[in-house]
Structures are given as structure tokens and as C-alpha cells.
N, C-alpha and C positions, 0 to 999 in steps of 0.2 A: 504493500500500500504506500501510496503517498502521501506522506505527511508535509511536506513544504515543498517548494520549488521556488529555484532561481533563474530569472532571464537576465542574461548578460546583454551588454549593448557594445559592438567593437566599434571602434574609431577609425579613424585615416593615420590619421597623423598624431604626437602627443601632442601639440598644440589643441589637436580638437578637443584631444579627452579631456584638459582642463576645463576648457569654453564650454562643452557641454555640460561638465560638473558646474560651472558658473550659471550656464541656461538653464538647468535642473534647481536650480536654491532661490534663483531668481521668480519660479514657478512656486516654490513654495516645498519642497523638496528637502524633508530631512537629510543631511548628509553626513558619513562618519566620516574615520582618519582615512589619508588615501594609506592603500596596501600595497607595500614595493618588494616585486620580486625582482628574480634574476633577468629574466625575458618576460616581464608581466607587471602592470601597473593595475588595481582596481581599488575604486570610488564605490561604497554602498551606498545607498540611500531608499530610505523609509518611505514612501507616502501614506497621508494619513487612513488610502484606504485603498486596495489595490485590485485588478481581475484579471487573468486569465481569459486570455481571450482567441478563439480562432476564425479567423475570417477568410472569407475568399472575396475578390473583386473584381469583377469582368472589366475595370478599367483602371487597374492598381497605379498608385503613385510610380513615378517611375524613378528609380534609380533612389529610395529615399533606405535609410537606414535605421530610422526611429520614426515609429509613429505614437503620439500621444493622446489622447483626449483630454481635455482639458477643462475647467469648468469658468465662463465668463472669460471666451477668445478676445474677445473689444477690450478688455479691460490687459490682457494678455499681451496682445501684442503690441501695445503705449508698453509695458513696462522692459519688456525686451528690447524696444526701439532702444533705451534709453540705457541701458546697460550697451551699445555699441551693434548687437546684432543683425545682421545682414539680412532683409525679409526679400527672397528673389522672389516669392509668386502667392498674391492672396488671391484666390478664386473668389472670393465671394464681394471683396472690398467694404467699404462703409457703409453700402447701402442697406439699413434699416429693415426690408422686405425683406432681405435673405434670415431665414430662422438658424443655419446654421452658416458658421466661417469656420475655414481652412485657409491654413497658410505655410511658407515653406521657407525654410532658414537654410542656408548653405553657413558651413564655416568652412574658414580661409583653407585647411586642409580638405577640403574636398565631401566632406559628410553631410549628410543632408538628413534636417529631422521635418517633419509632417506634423502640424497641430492644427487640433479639429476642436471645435466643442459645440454645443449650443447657445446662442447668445440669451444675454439676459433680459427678462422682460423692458428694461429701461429701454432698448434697443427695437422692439416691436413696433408695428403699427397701429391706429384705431385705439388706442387709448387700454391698451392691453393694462400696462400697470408701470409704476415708477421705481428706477431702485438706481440707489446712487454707487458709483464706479469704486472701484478698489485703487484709487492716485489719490496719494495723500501730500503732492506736492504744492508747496505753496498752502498748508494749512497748518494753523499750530495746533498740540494736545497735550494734556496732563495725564500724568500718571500718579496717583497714588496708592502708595504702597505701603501694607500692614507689618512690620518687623515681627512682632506673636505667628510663632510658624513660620517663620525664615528659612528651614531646610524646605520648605515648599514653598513657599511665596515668592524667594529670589528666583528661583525657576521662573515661574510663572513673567515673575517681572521682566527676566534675558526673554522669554519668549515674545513679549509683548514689545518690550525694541525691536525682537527680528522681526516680528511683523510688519510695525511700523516704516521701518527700512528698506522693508522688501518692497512696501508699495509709494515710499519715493520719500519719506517723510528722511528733513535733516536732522538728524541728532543734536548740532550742537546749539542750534536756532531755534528752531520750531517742536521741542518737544521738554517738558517741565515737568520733574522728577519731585515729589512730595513722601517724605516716610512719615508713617503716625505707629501709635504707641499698639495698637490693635484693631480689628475688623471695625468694632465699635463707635472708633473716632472716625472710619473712612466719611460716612456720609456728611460730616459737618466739614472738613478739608475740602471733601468735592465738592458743597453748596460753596464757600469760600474762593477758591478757583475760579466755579462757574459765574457766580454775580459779577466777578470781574470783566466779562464779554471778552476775554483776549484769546480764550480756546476754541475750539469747533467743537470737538469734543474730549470727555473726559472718561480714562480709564480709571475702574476701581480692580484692586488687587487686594487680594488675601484669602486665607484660609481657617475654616474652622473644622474642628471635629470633636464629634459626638463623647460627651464626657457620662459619667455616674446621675450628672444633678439637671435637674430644668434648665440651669445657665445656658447650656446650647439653643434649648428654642427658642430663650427669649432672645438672645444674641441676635439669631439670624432672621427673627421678624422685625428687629429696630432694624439692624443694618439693610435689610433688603426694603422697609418700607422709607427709610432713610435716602438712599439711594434714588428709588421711585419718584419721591417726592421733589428733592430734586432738581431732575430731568425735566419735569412736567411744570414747576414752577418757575425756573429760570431759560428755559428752552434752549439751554446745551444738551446735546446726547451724552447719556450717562453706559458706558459697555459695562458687563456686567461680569467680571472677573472674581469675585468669590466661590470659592468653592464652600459645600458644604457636605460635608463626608460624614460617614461612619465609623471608618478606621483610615490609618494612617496610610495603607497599602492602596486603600479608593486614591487616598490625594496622590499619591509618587505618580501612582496610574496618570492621573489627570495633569500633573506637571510635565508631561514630556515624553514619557513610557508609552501603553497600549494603548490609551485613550487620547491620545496627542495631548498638545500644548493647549490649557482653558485661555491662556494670558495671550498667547497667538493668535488665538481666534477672539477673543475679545477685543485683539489689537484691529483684526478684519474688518468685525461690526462696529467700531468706532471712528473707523475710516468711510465705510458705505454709507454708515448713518448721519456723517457731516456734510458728504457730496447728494445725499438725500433731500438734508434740508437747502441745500443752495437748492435743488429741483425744482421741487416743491415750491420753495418760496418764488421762483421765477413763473412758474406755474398759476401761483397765488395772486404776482403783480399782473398777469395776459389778462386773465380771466376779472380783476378789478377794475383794471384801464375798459374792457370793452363787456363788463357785467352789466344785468338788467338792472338796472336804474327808475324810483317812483317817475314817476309822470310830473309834471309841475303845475303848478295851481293853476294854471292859466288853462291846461291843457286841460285839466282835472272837471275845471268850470265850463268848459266848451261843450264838454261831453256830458255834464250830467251828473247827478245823482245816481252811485250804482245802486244796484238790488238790494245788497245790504243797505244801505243808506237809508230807502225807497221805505223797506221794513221796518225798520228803527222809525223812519217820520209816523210811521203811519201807527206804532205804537204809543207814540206820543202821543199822537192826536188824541187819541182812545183816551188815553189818563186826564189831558185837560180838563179843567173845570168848563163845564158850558158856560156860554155866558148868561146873562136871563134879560128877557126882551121886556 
């Protein structure tokens, strides 16, 4: 029986295998240490979720070496461009109509990867639905971070950098580091942060786990109604990096192990949910400039007395005192 399996990917040249390991992380691409043999270089790398897959194709990519599927190709291939990579051939280009893009990368050695995905509904047409892009260039974000469970939090925290990195955010500019004493103080740091209007949005980071005493649930109803509160009152997005575990083995999991990185993907929806609200809000200004608008008294009087109106006089009438002759 098979219990696991490994697909290798060969290269051209060692320059590709780097540039690939770089277009791999740049995707979002767990990667370990490279392994150097004698006549043999190899790079692992994890994704957060993987398939087996066998295909045939009456009209196969030609000459390519890696194909990928990918998930949010638009968003994909802005962040490749910008990492230097070479896009020789999008079938599908920018046009909106097409549900699915495909595009093809050559590196300078000669290797050629194939990336497919489906695009995201922001990308649709007819008013399918909005979701904002994974570029977090040109936005600032906070992070704050619980010290209480630091052999799990500081994970979480390196995870939520690499995120933010991966999708264009700068480090030493636009992204603002907050430690607090525990889960506890996170949501008054992040209201603090946020009334300041200087972030897009804000991550929260930390971890709890399930003790002897009640302390746990009351902990994790302030902090997460804490949080909620917020978001919705200051209208930054607030990503939602707490863990709430059981045992200690749940959180390792959720730091980076089986369950990937919670602080990475927090890092994700912090990023979507600030290019959301630019949307939206652009969205919110179309639809005001050319929304239904009352009528004006002028116009109101020209036309009459509506049926309500008509009804209401006529109720009156009814209650008047008669006059007496």
C-alpha cells in the first residue's frame, strides 16, 4: 500500500531550481532547507493542501515542465510580475469574462511552469460578488501580539510577516508591531491602533488554551467580543489570529505544522479585507453620485398629493369638528 508519495519537479539549469524555489514561496509555498548532494540538489516544500492528480489533454501545454493550479490567478500573477518573473503567454489576459486564467513563465534556463486557476469572484461579471485582491502594496497594518504563549504566538507572528511580505506589504514602512501582556489586552491595543485611521487593517495574534477553571471561556468571549467590537465600530478590519485550543498539540498544529500557519492566513484576510473596503467604498461613492434621489418640492407640488397623502387628508376630514350653520 501506499502511504505517501513524492512528485519531484526537474529543472534546466541551477539557476532555474533557485527561481522556481523563489516562484514557489512567492505562491505561498512552505519551503525547507535546500538538500545538497553529490550530483543532486533538492528544495521541499509543503502546501497547505495538496492532490494527486492524473490528467490527459487533447491539447496539452507544450513543452511546459510544471503545471500548477493555483487559487486567485489575477491576484497571482501582479505578485510574480513583481518578484522579476518573465510571463511569455496569458491565454486568457485581463478580460473579466474569462472564469478561468492560464499563464506561462519561462525562466532564463529554459523551464517553463503553466499556472491555471479560477478567478475570483471580484473579477466576474453582472455583479456576481466583490472580494478584494491579495496586494498589500502601498497599505499600512498593525500587528499585535500577545507574549502569554510565546512558544506559539511568535510563530504565529513570523507567519503573519510572511504573509504580509508575500503579498507586497514593506516591513520597515508600512507595517507596526504592538506586544501586550496577554490575549486579554489584545482588543483594547487594536481599538487604540485603529481610532488612529493610519492602518487599513489590523492583525490580532495570540493564543489560549483550555485550563482546569472557567478562566478560559470567559477569556475568549471578552477577547473575541472585544475584537468584534472593534472592527465594526471604528471600521478598520480587524483579522482574527487567536487561537483557541484545547491542548497544546491543537496550537503547535495550528502554528505552522499540519494545520498550517493561523497568523498567515490571518495575515491573507487582512490584506483582502482592506483592498475590500477600498471596493466597496468606490462602489458606495458610483452608486451615491448617480442614486435615487426625493423629488423636490417643486416637483412634488406639480404632481400632487400621493395616495398616501390623499388617505391621510381624507382621514382628517372624518375627525374635524363640523362646523354648525
Amino acid at each position: 500500500m501506499i502511504k505517501w508519495a513524492n512528485v519531484a519537479v526537474r529543472v534546466r539549469t541551477e539557476e532555474d531550481f533557485y527561481l522556481l524555489s523563489k516562484l514557489l514561496s512567492a505562491l505561498g509555498f512552505e519551503g525547507n532547507e535546500v538538500e545538497t548532494y553529490t550530483h543532486l540538489k533538492i528544495q521541499p516544500f509543503y502546501p497547505n493542501s495538496a492532490t494527486l492528480e492524473i490528467e490527459y489533454r487533447k491539447k496539452p501545454f507544450e513543452k511546459a515542465d510544471l503545471e500548477l493550479t493555483i487559487f486567485d490567478p489575477d491576484s497571482a500573477i501582479e505578485i510574480l510580475r513583481k518578484h522579476g518573473f518573465e510571463i511569455i503567454e496569458d491565454s486568457s489576459g485581463p478580460e473579466p469574462r474569462h472564469a478561468v486564467r492560464d499563464f506561462l513563465i519561462q525562466l532564463p534556463g529554459g523551464t517553463k511552469i503553466v499556472c491555471t486557476g479560477f478567478r475570483t469572484a471580484a473579477r466576474l461579471p453582472d455583479g456576481i460578488g466583490e472580494a478584494g485582491s491579495l496586494n498589500a502594496h502601498g497599505k499600512s497594518f498593525a500587528i499585535v501580539v500577545s507574549r502569554f504563549n510565546s512558544f506559539i504566538t511568535e510563530r504565529l507572528f513570523a507567519g503573519a510577516l510572511d504573509g504580509l511580505n508575500r503579498c507586497g506589504a514593506d516591513r520597515h514602512s508600512t507595517i507596526e508591531i504592538v506586544r501586550v501582556p496577554g490575549a486579554f489586552e489584545i482588543p483594547s491595543a487594536a481599538r487604540t491602533l485603529a481610532e488612529t485611521k493610519k492602518y487599513d487593517a489590523i492583525i490580532c495574534i495570540g493564543c489560549l488554551l483550555r485550563g482546569d477553571t472557567a478562566h478560559y471561556d470567559v477569556i475568549v468571549n471578552e477577547v473575541t467580543r472585544g475584537i468584534g467590537q472593534s472592527a465594526q465600530e471604528t471600521g478598520v478590519p480587524h483579522a482574527f489570529g487567536v487561537l483557541t485550543c484545547d491542548t497544546l498539540e491543537q496550537a503547535i498544529d495550528r502554528a505552522g505544522l499540519k494545520m498550517g500557519n493561523k497568523g498567515f492566513e490571518a495575515a491573507l484576510a487582512a490584506v483582502e479585507m482592506a483592498n475590500l473596503k477600498q471596493v466597496v467604498g468606490r462602489r458606495s461613492l458610483v452608486v451615491g453620485k448617480g442614486g435615487v434621489r426625493r423629488p423636490s418640492s417643486a416637483i412634488r407640488r406639480k404632481q400632487g398629493p400621493s395616495a398616501a397623502q390623499k388617505k391621510s387628508n381624507k382621514i382628517s376630514d372624518r375627525t374635524k369638528p363640523k362646523r354648525r350653520r
